[in-house]
N, C-alpha and C positions, 0 to 999 in steps of 0.2 A: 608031687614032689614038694610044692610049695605047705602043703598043708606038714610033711614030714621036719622041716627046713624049718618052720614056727614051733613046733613041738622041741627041736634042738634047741631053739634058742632060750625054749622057755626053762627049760631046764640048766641054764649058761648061769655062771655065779654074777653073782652083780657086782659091778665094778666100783670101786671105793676110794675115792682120795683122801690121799693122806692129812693126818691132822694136824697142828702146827708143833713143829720140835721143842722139845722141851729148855735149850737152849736160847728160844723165842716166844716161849709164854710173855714175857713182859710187852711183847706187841700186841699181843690179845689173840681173836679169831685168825686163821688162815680163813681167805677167801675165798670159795668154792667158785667154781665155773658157772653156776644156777646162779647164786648171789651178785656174783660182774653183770651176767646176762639182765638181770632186773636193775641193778643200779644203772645200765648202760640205756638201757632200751628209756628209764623216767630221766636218763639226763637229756637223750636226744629228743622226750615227748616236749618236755621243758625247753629246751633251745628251739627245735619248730614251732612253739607256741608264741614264743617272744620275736621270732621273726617275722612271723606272720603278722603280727602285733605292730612292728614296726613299720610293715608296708600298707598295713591298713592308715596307720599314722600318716605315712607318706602322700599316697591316693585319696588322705578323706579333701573334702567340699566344703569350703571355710564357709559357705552358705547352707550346709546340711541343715535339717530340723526334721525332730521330731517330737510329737506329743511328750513322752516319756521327760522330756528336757527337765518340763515345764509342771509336768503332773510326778514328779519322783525328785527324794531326795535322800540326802548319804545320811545313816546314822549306825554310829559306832563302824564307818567304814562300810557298809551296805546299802545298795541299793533301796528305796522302798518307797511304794508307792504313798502319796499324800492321802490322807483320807475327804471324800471327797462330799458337801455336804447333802443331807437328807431331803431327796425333792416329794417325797412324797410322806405323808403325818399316816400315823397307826390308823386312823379311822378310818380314812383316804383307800391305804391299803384294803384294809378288812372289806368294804362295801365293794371295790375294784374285784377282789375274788371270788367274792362271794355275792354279788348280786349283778344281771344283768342290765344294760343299760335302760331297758323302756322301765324296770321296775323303780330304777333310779330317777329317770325324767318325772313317773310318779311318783314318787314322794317330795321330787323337788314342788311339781303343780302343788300338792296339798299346804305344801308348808306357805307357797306363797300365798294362795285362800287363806289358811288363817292368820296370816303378816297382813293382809289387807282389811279381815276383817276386825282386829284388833286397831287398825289405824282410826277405822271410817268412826271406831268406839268412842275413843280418848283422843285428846290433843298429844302432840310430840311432844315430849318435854325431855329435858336435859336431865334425866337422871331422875330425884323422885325433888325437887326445888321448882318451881316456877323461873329463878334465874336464870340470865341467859349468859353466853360468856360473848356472844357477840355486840357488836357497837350501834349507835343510832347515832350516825353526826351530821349536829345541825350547821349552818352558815350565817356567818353574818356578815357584815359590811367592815367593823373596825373594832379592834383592839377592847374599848371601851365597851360596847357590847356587848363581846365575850365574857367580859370581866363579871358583867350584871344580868348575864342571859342565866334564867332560870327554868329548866326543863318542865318542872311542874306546873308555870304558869303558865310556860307553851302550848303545852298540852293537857290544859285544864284539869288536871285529875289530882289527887294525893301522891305527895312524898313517898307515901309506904308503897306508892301503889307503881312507883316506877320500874321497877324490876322486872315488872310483868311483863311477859308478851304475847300475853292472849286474856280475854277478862278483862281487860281495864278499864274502868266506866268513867264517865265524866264527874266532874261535882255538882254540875248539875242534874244528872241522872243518879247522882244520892240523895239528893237533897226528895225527890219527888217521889221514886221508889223504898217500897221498903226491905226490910232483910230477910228473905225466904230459907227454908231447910235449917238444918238442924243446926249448933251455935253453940251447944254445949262441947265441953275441950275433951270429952273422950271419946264421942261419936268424930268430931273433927278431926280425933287424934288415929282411930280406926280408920275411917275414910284416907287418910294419908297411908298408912299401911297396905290399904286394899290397892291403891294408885300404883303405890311404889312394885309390889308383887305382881302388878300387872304391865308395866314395864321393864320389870326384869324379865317377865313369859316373853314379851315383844321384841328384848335384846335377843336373847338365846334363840329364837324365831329365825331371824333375821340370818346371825351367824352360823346358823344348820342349814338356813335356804343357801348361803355363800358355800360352805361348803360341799353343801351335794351338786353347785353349777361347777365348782373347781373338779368333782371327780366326773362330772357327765361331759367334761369338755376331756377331757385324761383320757377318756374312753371314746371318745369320739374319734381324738388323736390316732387313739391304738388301729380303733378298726380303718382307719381310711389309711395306715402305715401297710395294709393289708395289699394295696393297688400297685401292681408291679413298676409302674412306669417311676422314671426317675423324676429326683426330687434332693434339692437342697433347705437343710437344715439352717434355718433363721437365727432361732432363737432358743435356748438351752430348758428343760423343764424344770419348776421352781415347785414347791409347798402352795405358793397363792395363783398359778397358772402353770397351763399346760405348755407343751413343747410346739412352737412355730414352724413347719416345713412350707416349702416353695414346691409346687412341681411345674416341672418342665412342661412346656406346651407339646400337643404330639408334633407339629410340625415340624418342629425347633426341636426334638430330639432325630426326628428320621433325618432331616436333614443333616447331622452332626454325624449320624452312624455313615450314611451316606458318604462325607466328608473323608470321615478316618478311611473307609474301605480303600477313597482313591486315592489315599496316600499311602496305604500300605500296601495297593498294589502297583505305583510308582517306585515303589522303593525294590 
């Protein structure tokens, strides 16, 4: 019967309301019963949004906080998050994905071998100049001293020769000794070149050994974030170091779980 009774119906004219009289065109559309139903049903989404809204108002916690606060802000009226800066350099990345950590502690060994044996070579030098930018300060007793204290004679050696701090001979060990090696000004002038190229090999050394301890200690970080137990975060991760955690003693955690149970089963 029910199946007869939908067959009836389907064949039922459809029902049609009327349109607006032509005596009230100048009002515009008549308003269908569909059309109230939709403007009715977003007035009331709209009015329960703003009340709710308001009793949130009501109930908030003038001591709430949230990260969000502090890492988001409005533009053009929207929320949006702060961009947050780069802790980790492309290179960093690259090695991090694509190489394991022992292959990494290896290359870090190597490079300090040749940072070592590059030292035990040459003297340090500031750059590719004999100068230095730090001080040598002598003491005297008074005013007048100062005045007439002369570094040279202090220290028995040449005017030219003070800048040095490494090499610097006496005047009397010029006076006895003679002048060894080469002395002409374009072997002097190459020899400075080969110097300077070889502490530029010894900088770049140096900054590839730093960088591969900043990604072995990154990866150290990672794998020991692996250990389930808890653990408070120190210190945030940077480009020049890796991120600082704390963990929890196990004593000092079972005892805490321990704690919460019997308060939540007092309650």
């Amino acid at each position: 019967m029910s199946s007869l009774r939908k067959a009836a119906k389907s064949g039922q004219r459809t029902h049609r309301e009327r349109g607006q009289l032509s005596s009230r065109q100048h009002l515009g559309l008549l308003e269908k019963k569909k059309d109230y139903k939709l403007r009715a049903r977003d007035y009331h989404k709209k009015k329960d949004y703003i009340k709710a809204l308001k009793k949130k108002a009501l109930d908030r916690n003038p001591e709430e906080f949230y990260f969000k606060m502090i890492n988001s802000k409005l533009m053009d009226g929207i929320h949006t998050e702060k961009e947050k800066e780069e802790t980790v350099t492309d290179e960093q990345m690259k090695l991090i994905q694509s190489q394991d950590l022992k292959y990494v502690n290896y290359k870090r060994t190597v490079e300090m071998k040749k940072i070592e044996k590059l030292k035990a070579n040459h003297h340090m030098l500031d750059g590719t100049s004999a100068k230095t930018q730090n001080k040598h300060t002598f003491f005297v007793d008074s005013v007048k001293e100062a005045k007439r204290f002369d570094p040279a004679k202090h220290l028995d050696t040449l005017p030219e020769l003070l800048h040095r701090k490494f090499n610097r001979p006496t005047t009397e060990m010029l006076k006895k000794t003679k002048i060894q090696g080469e002395t002409d000004e374009y072997t002097l002038e190459y020899l400075a070149k080969q110097r300077s190229k070889q502490y530029k090999e010894l900088t770049s050394r140096i900054d590839r050994e730093k960088e591969l301890n900043i990604v072995v200690q990154k990866m150290e970080t990672k794998k020991n974030l692996m250990d389930k137990r808890q653990k408070i975060k120190e210190k945030e991760e940077t480009k020049t170091s890796a991120a600082v955690y704390k963990w929890i003693p196990q004593k000092t955690e079972d005892k805490r779980k321990r704690r919460d149970k019997n308060i939540s089963s007092c309650l």
